[in-house]
MDAnalysis code that builds the backbone (N, CA, C; Angstrom):
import MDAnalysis as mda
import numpy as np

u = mda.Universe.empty(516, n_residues=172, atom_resindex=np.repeat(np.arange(172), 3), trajectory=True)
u.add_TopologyAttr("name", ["N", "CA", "C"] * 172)
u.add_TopologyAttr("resid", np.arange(1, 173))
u.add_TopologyAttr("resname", ["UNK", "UNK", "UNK", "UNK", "UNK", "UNK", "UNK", "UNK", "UNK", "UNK", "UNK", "UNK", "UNK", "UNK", "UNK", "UNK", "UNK", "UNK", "UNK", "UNK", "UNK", "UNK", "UNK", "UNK", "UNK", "UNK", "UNK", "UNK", "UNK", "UNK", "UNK", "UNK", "UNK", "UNK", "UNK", "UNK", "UNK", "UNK", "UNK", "UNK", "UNK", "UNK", "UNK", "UNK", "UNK", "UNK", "UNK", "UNK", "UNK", "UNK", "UNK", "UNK", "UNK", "UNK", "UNK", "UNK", "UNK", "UNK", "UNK", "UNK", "UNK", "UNK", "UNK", "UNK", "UNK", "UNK", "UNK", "UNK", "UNK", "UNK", "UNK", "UNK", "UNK", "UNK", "UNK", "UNK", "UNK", "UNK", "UNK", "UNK", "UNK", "UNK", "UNK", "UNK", "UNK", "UNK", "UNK", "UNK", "UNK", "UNK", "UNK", "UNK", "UNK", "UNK", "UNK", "UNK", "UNK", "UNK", "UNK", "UNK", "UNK", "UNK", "UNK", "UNK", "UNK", "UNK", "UNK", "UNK", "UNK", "UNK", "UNK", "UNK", "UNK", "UNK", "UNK", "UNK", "UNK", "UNK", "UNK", "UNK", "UNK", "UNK", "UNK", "UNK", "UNK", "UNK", "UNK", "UNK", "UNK", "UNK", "UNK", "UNK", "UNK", "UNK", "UNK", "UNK", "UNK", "UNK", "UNK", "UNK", "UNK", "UNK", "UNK", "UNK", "UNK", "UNK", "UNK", "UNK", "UNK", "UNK", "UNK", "UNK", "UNK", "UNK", "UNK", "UNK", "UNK", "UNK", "UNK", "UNK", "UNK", "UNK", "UNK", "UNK", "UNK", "UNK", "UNK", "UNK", "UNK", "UNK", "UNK", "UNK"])
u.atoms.positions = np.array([
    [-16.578, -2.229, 16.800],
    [-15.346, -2.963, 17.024],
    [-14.148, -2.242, 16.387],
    [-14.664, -2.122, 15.338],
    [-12.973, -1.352, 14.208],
    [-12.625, 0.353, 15.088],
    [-14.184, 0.513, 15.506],
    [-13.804, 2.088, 16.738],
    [-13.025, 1.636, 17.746],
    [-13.266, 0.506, 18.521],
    [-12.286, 0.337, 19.694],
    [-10.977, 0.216, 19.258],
    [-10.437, -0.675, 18.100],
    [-9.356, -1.132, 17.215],
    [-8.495, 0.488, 17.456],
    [-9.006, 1.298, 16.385],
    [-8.373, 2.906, 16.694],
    [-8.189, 3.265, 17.708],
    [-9.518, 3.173, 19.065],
    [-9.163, 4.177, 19.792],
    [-7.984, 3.421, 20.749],
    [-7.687, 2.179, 20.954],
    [-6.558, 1.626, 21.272],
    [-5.433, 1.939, 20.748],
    [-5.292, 2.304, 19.576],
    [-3.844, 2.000, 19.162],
    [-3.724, 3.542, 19.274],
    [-4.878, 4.771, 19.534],
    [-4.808, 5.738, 19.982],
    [-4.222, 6.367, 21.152],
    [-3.944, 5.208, 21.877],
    [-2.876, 5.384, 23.160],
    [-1.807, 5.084, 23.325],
    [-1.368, 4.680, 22.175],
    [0.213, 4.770, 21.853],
    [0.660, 6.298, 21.350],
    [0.281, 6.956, 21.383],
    [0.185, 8.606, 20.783],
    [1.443, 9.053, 21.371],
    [2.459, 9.466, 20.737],
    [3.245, 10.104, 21.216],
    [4.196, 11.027, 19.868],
    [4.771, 12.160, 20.374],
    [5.577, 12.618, 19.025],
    [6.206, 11.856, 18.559],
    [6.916, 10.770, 18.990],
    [7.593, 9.919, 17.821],
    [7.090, 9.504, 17.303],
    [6.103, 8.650, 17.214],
    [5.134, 8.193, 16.276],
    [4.516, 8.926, 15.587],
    [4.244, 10.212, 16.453],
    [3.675, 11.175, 15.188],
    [4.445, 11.324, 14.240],
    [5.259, 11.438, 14.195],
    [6.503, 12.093, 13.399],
    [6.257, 11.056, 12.080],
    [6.878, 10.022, 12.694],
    [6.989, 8.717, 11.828],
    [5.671, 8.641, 10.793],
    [4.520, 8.334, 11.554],
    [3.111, 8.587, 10.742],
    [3.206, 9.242, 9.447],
    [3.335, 10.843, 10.124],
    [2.713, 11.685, 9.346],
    [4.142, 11.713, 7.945],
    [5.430, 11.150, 8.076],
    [6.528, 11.168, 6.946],
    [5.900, 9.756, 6.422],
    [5.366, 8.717, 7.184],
    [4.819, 7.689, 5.865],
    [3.678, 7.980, 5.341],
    [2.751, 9.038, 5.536],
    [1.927, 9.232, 5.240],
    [2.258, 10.360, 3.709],
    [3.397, 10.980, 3.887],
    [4.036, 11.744, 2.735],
    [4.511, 11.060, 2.176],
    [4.954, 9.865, 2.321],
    [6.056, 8.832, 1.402],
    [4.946, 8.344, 0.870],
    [4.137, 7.557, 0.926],
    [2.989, 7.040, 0.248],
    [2.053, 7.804, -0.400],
    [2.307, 9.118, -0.164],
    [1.219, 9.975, -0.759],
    [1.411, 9.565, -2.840],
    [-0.061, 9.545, -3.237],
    [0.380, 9.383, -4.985],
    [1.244, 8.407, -5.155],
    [1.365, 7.781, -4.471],
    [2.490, 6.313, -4.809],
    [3.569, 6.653, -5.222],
    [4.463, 7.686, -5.267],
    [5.449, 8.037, -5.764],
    [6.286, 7.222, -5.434],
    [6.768, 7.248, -4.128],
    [7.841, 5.552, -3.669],
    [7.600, 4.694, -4.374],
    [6.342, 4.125, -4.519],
    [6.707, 3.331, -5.322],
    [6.654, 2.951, -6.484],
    [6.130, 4.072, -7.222],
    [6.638, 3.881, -8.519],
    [8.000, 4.018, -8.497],
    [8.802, 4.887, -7.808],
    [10.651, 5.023, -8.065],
    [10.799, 3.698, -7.155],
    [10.441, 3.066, -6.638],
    [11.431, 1.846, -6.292],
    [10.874, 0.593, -7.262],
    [9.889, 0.711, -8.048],
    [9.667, 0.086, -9.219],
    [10.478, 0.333, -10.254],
    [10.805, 1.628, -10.382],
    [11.510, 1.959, -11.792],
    [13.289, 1.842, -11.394],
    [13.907, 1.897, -10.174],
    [14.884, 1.019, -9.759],
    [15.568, -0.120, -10.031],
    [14.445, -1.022, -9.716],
    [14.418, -2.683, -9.751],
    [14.759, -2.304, -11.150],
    [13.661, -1.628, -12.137],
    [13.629, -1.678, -13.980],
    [15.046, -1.499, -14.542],
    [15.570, -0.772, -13.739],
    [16.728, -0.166, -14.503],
    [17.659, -1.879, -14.657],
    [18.025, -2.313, -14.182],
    [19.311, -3.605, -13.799],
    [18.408, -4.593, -14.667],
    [19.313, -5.162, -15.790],
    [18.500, -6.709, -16.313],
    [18.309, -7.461, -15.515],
    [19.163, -7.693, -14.415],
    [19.185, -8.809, -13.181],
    [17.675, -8.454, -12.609],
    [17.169, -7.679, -12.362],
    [15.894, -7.302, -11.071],
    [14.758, -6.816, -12.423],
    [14.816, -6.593, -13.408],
    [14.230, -6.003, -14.212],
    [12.749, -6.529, -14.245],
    [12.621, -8.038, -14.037],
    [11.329, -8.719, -13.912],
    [11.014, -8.040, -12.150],
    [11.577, -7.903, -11.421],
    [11.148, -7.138, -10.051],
    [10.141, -5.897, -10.708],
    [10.685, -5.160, -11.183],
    [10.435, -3.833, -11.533],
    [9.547, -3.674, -12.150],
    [9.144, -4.161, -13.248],
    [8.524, -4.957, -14.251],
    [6.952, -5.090, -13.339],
    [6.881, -5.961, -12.536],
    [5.781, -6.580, -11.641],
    [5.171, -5.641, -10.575],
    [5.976, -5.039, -9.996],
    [5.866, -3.617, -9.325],
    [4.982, -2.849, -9.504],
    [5.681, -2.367, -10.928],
    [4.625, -1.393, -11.928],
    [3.388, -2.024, -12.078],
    [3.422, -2.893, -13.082],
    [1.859, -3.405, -13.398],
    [0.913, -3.907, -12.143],
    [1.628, -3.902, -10.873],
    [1.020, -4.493, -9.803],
    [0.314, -2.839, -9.384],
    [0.932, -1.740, -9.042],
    [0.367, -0.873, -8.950],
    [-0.579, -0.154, -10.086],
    [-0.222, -0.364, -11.242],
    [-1.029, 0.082, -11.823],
    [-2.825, -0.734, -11.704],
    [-2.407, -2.272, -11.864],
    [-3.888, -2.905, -11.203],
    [-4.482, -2.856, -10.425],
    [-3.302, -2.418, -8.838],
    [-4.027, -1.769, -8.172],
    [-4.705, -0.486, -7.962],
    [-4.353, 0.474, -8.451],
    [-4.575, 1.663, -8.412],
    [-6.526, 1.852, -9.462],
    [-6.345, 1.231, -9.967],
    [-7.310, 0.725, -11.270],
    [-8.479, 0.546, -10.364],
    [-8.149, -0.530, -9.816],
    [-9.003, -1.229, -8.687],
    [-9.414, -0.435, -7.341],
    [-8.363, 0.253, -6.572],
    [-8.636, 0.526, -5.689],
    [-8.963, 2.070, -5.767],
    [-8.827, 2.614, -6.420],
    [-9.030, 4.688, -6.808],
    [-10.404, 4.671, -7.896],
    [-10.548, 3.730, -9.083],
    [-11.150, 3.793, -9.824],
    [-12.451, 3.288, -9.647],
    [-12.087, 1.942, -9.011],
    [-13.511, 1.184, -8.963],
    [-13.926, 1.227, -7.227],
    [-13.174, 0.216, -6.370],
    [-13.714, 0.268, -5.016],
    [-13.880, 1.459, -4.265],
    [-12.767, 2.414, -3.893],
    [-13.190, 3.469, -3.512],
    [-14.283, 4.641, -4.153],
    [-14.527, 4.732, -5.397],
    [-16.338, 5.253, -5.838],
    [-17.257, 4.513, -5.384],
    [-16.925, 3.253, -5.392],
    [-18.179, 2.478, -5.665],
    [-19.089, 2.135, -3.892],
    [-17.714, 1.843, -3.074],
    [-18.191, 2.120, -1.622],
    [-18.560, 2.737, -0.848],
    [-17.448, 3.952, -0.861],
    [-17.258, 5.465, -0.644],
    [-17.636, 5.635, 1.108],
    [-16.272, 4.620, 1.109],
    [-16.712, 4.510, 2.785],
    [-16.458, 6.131, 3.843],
    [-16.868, 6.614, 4.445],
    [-16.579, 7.859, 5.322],
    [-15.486, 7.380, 6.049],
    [-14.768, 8.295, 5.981],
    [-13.156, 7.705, 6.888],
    [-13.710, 8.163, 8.164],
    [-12.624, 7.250, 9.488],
    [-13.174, 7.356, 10.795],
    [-13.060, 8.784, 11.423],
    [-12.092, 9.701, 11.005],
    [-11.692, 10.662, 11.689],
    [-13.405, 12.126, 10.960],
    [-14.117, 11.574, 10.087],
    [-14.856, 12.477, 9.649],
    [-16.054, 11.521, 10.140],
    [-16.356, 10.096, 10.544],
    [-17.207, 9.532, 11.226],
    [-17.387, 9.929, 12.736],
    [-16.841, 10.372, 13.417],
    [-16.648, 11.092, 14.846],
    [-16.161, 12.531, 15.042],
    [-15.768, 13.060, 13.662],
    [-15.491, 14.445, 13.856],
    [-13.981, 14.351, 14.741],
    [-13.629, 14.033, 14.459],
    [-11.923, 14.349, 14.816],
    [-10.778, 14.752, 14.478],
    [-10.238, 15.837, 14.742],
    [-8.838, 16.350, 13.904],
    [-7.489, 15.350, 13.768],
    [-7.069, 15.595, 13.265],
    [-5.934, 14.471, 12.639],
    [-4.906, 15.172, 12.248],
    [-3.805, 14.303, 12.196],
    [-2.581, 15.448, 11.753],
    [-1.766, 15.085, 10.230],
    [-2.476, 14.837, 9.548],
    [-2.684, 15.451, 8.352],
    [-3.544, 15.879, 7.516],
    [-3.193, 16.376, 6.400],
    [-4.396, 17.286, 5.444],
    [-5.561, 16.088, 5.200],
    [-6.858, 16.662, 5.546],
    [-7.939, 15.423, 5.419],
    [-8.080, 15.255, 4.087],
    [-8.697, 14.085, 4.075],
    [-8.703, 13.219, 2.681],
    [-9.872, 13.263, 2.420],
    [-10.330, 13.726, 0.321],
    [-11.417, 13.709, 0.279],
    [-12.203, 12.311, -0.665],
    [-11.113, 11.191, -0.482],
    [-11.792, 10.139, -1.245],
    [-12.251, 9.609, 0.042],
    [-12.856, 7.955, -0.613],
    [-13.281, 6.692, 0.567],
    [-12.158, 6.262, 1.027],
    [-12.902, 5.815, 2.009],
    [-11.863, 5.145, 3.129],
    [-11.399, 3.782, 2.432],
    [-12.372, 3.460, 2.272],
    [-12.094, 1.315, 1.647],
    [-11.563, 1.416, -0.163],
    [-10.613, 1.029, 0.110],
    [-9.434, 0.322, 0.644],
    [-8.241, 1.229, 0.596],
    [-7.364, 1.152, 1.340],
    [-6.127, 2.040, 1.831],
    [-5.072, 2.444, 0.504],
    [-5.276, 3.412, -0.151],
    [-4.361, 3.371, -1.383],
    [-2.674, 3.023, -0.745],
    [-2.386, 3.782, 0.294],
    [-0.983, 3.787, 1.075],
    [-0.668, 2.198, 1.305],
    [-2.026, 1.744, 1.466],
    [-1.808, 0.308, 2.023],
    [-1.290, -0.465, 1.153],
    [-2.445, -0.766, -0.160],
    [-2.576, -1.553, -1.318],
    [-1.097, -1.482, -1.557],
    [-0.390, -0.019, -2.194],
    [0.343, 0.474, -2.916],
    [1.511, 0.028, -2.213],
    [1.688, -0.213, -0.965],
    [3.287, -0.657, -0.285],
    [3.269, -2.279, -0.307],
    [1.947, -3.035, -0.086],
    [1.793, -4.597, -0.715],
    [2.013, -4.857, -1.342],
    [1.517, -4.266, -2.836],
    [1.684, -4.841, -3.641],
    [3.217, -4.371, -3.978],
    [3.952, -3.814, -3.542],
    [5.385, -3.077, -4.134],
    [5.650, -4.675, -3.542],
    [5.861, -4.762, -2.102],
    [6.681, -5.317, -1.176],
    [6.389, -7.280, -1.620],
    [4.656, -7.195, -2.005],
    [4.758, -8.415, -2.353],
    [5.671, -9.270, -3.566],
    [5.432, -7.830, -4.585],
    [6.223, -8.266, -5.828],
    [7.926, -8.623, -5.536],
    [8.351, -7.993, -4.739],
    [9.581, -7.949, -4.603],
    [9.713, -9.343, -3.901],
    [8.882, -9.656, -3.218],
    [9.131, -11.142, -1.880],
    [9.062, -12.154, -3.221],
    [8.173, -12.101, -3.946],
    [8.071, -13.247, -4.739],
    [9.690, -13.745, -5.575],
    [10.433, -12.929, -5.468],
    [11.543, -12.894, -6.192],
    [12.640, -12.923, -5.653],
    [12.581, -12.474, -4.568],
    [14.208, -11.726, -4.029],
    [13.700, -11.703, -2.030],
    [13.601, -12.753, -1.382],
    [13.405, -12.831, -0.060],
    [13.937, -11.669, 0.886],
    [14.959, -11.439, 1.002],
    [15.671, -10.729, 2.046],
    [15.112, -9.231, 1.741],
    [14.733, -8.632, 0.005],
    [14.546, -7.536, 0.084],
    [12.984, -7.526, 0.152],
    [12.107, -8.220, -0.157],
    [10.752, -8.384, 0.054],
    [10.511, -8.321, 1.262],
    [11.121, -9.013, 2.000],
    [10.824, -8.564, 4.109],
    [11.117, -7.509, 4.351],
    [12.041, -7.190, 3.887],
    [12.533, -5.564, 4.391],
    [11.271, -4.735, 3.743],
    [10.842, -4.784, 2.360],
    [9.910, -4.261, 2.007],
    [8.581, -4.151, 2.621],
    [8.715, -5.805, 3.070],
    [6.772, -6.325, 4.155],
    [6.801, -5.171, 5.137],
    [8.095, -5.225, 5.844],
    [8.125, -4.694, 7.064],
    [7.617, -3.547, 7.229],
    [8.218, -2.409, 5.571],
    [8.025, -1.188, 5.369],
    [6.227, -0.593, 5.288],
    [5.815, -1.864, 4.420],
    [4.256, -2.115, 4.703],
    [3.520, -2.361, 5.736],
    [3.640, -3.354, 6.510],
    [3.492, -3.020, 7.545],
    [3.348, -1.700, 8.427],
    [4.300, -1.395, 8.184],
    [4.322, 0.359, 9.011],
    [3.676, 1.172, 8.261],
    [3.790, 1.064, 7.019],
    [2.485, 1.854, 6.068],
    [0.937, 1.549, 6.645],
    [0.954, 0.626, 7.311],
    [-0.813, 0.158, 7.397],
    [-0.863, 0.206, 8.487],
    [0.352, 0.264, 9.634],
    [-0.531, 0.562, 10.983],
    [-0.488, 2.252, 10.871],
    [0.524, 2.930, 10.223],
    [0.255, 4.177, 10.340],
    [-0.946, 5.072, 9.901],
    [-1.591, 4.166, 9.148],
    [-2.570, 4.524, 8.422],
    [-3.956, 4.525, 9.762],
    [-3.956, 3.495, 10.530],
    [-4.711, 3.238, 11.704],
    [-4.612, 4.770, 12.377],
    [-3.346, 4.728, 12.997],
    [-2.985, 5.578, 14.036],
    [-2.840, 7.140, 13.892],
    [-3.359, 7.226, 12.033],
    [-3.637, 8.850, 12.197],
    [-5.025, 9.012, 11.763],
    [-5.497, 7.395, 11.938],
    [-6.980, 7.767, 12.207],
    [-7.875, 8.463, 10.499],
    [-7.235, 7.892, 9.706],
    [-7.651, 8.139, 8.566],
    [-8.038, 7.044, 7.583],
    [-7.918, 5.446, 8.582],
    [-8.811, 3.895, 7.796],
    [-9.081, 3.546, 9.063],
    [-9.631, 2.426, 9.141],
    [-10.739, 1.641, 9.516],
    [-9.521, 0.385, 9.478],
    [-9.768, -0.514, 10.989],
    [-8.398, -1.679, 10.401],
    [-9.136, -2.735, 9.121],
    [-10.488, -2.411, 8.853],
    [-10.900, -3.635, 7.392],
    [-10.597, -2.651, 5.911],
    [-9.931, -0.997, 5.888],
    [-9.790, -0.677, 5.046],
    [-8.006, -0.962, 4.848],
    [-7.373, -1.546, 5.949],
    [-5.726, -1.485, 5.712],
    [-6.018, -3.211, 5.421],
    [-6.788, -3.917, 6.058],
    [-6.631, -5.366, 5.822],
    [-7.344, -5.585, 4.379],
    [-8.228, -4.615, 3.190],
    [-8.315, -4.707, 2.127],
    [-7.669, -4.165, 1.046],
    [-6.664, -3.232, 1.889],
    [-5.623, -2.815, 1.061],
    [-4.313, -4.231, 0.981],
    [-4.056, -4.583, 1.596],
    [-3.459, -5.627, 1.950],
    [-4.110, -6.783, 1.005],
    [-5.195, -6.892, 0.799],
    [-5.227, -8.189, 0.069],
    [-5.372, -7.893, -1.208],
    [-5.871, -6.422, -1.603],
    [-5.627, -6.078, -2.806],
    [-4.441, -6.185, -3.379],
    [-3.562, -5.636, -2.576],
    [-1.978, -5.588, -2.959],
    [-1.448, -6.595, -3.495],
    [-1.656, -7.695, -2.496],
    [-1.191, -9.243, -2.443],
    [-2.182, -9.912, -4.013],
    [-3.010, -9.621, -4.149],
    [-3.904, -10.117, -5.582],
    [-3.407, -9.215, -6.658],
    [-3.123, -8.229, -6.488],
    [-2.448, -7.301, -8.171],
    [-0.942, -8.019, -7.910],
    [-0.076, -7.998, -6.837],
    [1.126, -8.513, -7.407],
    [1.163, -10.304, -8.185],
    [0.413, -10.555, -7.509],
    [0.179, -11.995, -8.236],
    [-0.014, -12.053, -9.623],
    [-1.334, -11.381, -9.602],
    [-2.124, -11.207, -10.959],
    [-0.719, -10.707, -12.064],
    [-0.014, -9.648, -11.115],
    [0.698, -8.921, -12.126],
    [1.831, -10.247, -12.768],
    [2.423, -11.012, -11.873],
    [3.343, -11.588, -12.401],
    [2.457, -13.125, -12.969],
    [1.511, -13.511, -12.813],
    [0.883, -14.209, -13.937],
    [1.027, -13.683, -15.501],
    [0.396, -12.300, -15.200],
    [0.816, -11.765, -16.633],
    [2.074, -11.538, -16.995],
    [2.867, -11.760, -16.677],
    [4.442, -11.169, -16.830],
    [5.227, -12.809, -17.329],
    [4.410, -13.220, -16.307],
    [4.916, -14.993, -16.917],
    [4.775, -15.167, -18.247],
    [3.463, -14.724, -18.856],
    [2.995, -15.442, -20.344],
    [3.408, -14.516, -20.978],
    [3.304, -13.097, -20.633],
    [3.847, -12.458, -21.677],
    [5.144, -11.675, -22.215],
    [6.049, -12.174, -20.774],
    [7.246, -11.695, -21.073],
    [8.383, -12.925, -20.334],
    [9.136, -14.119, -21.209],
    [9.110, -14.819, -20.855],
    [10.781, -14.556, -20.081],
    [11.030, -15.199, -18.686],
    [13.121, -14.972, -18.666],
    [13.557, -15.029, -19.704],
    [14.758, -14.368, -19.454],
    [15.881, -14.293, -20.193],
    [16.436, -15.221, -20.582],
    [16.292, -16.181, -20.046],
    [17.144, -18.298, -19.841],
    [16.222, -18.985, -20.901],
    [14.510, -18.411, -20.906],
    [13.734, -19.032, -21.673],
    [13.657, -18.592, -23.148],
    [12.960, -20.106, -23.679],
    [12.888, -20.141, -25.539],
    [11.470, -20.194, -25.436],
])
């Protein structure tokens, strides 16, 4: 089923999309985006709890999804399950769960919890992080839909902890 999933969205193939793909596939590479749009939010006292949640959201995820699930599953990505070239440099971790994925959720979730208008703009950006991830054929759609819930569980988690241990600015 998750083979038909790809080879469908495999017929949307065209250079624009390639294009697009393979630059979110560099923007997400090492999470760099988003650690700098974490350390952004950090800079301003106003957004500082944004920024704040960001971070520790990626860092839980990253914990979770590089450290523990991807060793521990070590799923074969689809494009080395069928032998297929792809247009970017192949990847030598597991497939489950989508670091690109996790890593733009949990940015985008932290931000929704706080600040609406820029959290959608953020979803949206995720979004396109996780179908691009499909369409160069380097996850599985249950490794972008567990990046996705990872994301969505570290930003939570993260601002639980952020609640008790770092209280607003308004609060005694």
């Amino acid at each position: 089923m998750e083979l038909s999933i790809l080879n469908a969205i495999e017929t949307l193939q065209n250079p624009v999309l390639d294009r697009i793909s393979i630059i979110m596939a560099q923007l997400g590479t090492g999470g760099a985006i988003f650690i700098l749009i974490g350390l952004c939010f950090s800079i301003f006292k106003k957004t500082r709890r944004i920024g704040f949640n960001i971070l520790l959201s990626l860092v839980l995820s990253a914990i979770l999804g590089n450290l523990i699930l991807k060793p521990l599953i070590h799923r074969v990505r689809p494009y080395n399950a069928i032998g297929r070239k792809i247009l970017v440099n192949p990847l030598i971790d597991g497939s489950f769960p989508s670091g690109h994925t996790y890593s733009a959720f949990a940015t985008a979730f932290s931000v929704l919890f706080y600040d609406k208008k820029n959290g959608i703009i953020l979803l949206s950006f995720a979004i396109l992080m996780g179908f691009t991830r499909l369409y160069l054929f380097v996850h599985y759609p249950t490794d972008v839909l567990g990046g996705v819930a990872l994301g969505y569980i570290c930003a939570i988690v993260a601002k639980k902890i952020l609640e008790k241990k770092v209280p607003l600015e308004n609060q005694r």
